[in-house]
N, C-alpha and C positions, 0 to 999 in steps of 0.2 A: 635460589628457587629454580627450577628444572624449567624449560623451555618447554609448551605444551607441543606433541606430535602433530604434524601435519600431515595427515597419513590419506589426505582424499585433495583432490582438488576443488572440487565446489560440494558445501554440505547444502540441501536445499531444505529449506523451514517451511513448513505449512501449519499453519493456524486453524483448526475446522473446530465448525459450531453447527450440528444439526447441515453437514454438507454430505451425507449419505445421495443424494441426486447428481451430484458432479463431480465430486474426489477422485471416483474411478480414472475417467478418463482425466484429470489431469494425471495422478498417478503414471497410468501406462502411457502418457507423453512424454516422461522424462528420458527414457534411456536415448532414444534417436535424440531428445534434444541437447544431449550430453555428447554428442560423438564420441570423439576417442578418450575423453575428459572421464577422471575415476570422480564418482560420488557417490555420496550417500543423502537418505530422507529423513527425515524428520518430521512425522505428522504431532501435535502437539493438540492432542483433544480436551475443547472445553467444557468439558461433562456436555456431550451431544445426550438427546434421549430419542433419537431416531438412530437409523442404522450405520451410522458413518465409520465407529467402532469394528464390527462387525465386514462393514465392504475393506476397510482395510489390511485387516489379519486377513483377508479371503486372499489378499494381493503378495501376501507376503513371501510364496512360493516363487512367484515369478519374478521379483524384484528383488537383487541384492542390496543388504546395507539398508533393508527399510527400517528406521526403528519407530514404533509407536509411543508416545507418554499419554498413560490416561490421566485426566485430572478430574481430581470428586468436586474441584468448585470451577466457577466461571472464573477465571481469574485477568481479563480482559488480554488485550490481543500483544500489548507491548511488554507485558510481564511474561507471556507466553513466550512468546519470540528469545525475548530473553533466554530464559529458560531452555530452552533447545540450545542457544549460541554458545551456551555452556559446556554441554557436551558435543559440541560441533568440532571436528574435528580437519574441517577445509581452509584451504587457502583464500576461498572466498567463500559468499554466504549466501545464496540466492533466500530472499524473501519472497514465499510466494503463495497467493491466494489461490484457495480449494476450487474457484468456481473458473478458473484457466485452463487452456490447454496451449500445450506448449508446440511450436513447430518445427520441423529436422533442424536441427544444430542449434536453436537459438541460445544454449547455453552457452555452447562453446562458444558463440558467435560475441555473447556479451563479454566472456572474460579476453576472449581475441581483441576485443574494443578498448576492454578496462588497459589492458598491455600497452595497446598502440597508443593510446590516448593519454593515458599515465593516470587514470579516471581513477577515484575512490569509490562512485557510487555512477551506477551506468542501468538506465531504465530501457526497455523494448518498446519497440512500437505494438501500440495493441489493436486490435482489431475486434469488432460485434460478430456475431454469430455469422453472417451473413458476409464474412468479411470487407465491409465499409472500414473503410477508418474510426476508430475511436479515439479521442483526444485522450492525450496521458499527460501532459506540462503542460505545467503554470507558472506564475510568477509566483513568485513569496506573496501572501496576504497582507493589504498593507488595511489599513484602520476603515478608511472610506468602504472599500472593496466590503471591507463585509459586515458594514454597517448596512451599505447595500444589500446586499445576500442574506441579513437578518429583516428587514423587511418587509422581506419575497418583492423588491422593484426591479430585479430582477426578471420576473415572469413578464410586468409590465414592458419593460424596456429591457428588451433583450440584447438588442446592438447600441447599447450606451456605450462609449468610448471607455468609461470607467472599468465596466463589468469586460469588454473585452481585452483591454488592457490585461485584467488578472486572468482573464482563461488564456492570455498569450496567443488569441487569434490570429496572430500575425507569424504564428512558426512553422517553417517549411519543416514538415515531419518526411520530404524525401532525402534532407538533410543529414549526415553524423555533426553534431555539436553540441554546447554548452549548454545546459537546461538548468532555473534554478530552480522548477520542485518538479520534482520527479513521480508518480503513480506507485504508492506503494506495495500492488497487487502485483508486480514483476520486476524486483528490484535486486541488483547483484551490486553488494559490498565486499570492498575487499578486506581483508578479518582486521589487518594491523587500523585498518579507518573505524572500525567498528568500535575495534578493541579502545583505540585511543581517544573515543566519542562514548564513550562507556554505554552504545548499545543504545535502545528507547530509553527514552524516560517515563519510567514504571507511571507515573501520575496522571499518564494519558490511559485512559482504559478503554479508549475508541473513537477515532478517529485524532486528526493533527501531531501522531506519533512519526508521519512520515514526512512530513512539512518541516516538524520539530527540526529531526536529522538535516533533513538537506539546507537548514538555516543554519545548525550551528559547523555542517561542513563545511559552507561559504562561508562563515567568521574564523574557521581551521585555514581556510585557504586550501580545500582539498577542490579537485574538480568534479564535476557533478555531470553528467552525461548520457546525450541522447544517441541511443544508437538504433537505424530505421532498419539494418540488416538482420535484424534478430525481432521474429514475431510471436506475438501472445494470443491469443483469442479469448476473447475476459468476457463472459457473460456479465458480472458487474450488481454488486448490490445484493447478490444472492442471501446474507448475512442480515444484512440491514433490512430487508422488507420483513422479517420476520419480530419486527416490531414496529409497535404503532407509530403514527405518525408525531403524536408527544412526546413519545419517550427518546424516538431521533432526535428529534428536533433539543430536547434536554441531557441528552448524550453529546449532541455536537456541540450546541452553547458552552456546558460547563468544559470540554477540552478549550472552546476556542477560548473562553475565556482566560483560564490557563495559559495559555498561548501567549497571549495577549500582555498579560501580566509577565509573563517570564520576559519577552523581549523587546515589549514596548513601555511598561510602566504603568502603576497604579491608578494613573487620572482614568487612562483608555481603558481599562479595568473596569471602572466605574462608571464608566459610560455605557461599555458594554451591561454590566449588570441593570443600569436605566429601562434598556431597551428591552430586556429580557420578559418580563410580561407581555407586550406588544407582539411580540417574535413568535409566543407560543399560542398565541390570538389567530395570530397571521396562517400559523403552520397549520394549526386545527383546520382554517377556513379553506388554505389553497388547498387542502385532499381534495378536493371537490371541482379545483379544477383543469385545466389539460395543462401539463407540463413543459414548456415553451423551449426549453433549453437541454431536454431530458438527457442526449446524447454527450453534452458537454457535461453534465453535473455528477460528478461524484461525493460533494458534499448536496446536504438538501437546502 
């Protein structure tokens, strides 16, 4: 069997759904964030029905190496990805979210990190609009955490040891070091880690595909890594509010659940499923109120 060409040094993957408002400007962030580094794009559309299509091919004059794949179904975010890693032809693989903009060299910056650091999976530090800090590592989820977080006590008790424990409160992000989950909105893999992790696991179709990874890289023994000289600017969520508060909340469940099952076992499975009526009680009720932790939550 022939050896596939590695004819780019970083392929980067974009996943868009109805990201016609921000694509652009991630798009024309890439080449400065690439320095001298050759790559190529990959936007990966989920049957958008806004403009996202259409600002894309507008770009494709200016950007070498963009390719677009339209897709006629939603086929969620970890099949998608997939799917591009296929035809990806880099040495590494930036995973990255439409609602980003990237800053001078942060790509180069990550695969300079992945080098020095001998990293398989190396995440950026991300930044709000307003360039505050935005948290991006956490710990692996363990059972409590987010029995907690189905809940919502969370909202209530925000600095519980417990819940800070898993948002990794405690991480010096002026740091480069070890992280064990990584932000899957700016994440650079290196392809043989990918390749040998057979990529997402298609059964997450949103959200816990990025957690997944970086739990079965730490059972690979691969390192998992933060690197603070390479920046993101993630607006955040852009995706997700475009559905209701139910349907989150029953998209997240059923991955976590998944989750849960795959690496913890059948009882917590079942406990998890217990809670599940209560959780989407909970979720209906807290739209209504101020969101306490808004800036740490990437899950709801």
């Amino acid at each position: 069997m022939n050896e596939v060409r590695r004819d780019f040094d970083v392929s980067i993957i974009i996943v868009s759904w109805n990201a016609a408002q921000c694509i652009g400007d991630c798009l024309r962030s890439i080449p400065a964030a690439l320095g001298a580094l050759r790559g190529e794009i990959f936007v990966i559309d989920n049957n958008s029905s806004d403009q996202t299509v259409s600002r894309v091919n507008g770009l494709k004059n200016n950007l070498s190496n963009l390719h677009l794949i339209e897709l006629k179904d939603n086929i969620g975010f970890s099949r998608a990805n997939n799917r591009a890693a296929k035809e990806a032809k880099g040495k590494y693989l930036l995973l990255l979210n439409p609602d980003t903009e990237l800053t001078h060299h942060a790509i180069a910056t990550l695969v300079s990190c992945s080098s020095t650091h001998e990293a398989a999976l190396v995440g950026a530090k991300h930044c709000n609009p307003d360039r505050s800090l935005q948290p991006s590592v956490r710990r692996l989820p363990s059972i409590s955490a987010m029995i907690f977080l189905l809940l919502k006590l969370h909202r209530i008790f925000p600095r519980a040891s417990l819940w800070r424990h898993y948002l990794a409160s405690d991480f010096d992000y002026s740091q480069a070091q070890a992280a064990e989950q990584l932000a899957g909105s700016c994440l650079l893999v290196r392809r043989d880690a990918w390749d040998m992790l057979n990529g997402f696991d298609e059964r997450f179709h949103l959200w816990f595909e990025d957690v997944d990874l970086c739990y079965r890289a730490k059972a690979a023994k691969l390192k998992t890594w933060y690197c603070p000289d390479s920046t993101v600017v993630h607006l955040g969520g852009q995706g997700f509010r475009q559905l209701s508060t139910i349907r989150r909340q029953r998209a997240f469940n059923r991955s976590l659940r998944y989750y849960i099952r795959k690496h913890h076992g059948a009882l917590f499975w079942l406990l998890l499923w217990a809670v599940e009526p209560l959780s989407l009680t909970l979720a209906a009720l807290t739209e209504y109120l101020p969101r306490g932790m808004d800036k740490n939550e990437r899950q709801v």
